[in-house]
N, C-alpha and C positions, 0 to 999 in steps of 0.2 A: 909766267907760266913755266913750269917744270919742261922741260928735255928730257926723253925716255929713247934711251940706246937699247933697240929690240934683236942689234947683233947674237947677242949670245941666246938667244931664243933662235936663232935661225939654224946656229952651228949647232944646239944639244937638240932638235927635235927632228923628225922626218916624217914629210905628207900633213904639219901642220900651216904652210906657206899660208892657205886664204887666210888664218885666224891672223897670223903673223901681220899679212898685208892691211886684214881689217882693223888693226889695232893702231898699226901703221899710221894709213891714211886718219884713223877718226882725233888721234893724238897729234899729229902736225895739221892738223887743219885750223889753220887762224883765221879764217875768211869767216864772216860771219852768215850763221844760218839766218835761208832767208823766212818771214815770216806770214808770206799771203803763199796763199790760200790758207787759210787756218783748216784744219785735220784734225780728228779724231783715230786712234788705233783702238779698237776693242776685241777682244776676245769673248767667242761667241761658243768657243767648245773648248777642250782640250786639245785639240788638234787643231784649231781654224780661229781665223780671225776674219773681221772685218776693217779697211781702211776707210772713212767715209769722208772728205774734201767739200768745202762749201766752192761751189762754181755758181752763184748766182748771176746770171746775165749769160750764159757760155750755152749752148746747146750744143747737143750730139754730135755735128759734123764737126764743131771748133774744138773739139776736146778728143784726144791721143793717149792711149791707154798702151805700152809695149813692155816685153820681156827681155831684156839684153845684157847680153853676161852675169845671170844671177842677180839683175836688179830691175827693179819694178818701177819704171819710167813715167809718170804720168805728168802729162805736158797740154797747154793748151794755147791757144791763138785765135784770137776773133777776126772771125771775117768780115773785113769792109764792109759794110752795106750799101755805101754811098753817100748816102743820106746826108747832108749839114744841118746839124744840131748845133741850138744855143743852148746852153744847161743856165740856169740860174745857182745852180748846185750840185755836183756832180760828187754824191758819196758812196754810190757801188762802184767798184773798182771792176773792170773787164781788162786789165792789162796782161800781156802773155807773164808765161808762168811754165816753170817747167818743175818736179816734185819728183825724188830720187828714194826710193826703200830699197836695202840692201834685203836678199831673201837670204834665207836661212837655205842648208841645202837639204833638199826633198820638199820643202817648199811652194805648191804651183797656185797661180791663178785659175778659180771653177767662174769667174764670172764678176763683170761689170754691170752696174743699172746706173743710170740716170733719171734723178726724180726729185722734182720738190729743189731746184735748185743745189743737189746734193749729189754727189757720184760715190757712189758706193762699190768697190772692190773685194770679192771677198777672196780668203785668200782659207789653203790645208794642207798641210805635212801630210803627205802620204810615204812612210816606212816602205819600202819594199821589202818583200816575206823574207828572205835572206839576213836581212839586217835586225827583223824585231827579235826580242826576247821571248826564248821559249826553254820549256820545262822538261828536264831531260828521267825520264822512269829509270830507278832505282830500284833494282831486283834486291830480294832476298834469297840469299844461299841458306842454305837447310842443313849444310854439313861442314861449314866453315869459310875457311879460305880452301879454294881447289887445287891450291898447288900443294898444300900439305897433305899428305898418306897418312893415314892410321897406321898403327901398326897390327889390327888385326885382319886389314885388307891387302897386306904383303902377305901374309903367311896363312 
């Protein structure tokens, strides 16, 4: 695997540091991703998505949905029940699990469900009015440019 020296992106840019550190972290990362819970990402608007994680066996109280430092932490842990079980075969997995998404920024969480074996997060960019694009009206002058005089309006 390639080495990517992100130096000189630090030195020519200013105020782009998280894209720097995002790029960062996701290029030296050699650990491998892990791959339970299996995920879905979809996109449900142009502004919003849905996250949705198969948590089959995990109810409500075992399962941890948090926002911290711009990433979207979803973690889960089963509660003891006591019980001693013999399985003859044990192929749902209930093992803890922790699931990291990096948000974009303006980014938020509107809302978790739980159903169907399935935790659904959904997630919208909300622009604050400052920052969207808007349309600036363009007059028409009727006698030119205003700084220029006629010459039959001197005399």
């Amino acid at each position: 695997m390639r080495n990517f020296d992100l130096a000189p992106l630090y030195r020519a840019t200013v105020g782009f540091d998280q894209i720097a550190d995002m790029m960062d972290r996701v290029l030296s990362s050699d650990a491998v991703q892990p791959t339970y819970p299996p995920y879905n990402i979809e996109k449900t608007a142009d502004d919003s998505w849905r996250i949705s994680i198969a948590v089959a066996g995990f109810v409500e109280d075992d399962l941890s949905v948090e926002l911290r430092d711009g990433a979207l932490i979803i973690a889960a842990q089963k509660a003891d029940d006591g019980a001693e079980r013999t399985y003859l075969h044990r192929g749902i997995a209930t093992r803890a699990f922790e699931r990291r998404f990096q948000l974009a920024e303006h980014v938020r969480v509107t809302g978790a469900v739980h159903a169907d074996g399935m935790l659904h997060v959904d997630l919208v960019r909300e622009v604050p009015e400052a920052l969207r694009p808007r349309r600036i009206a363009i007059e028409a002058r009727k006698n030119g440019n205003p700084d220029v005089m006629d010459a039959k309006s001197v005399n």
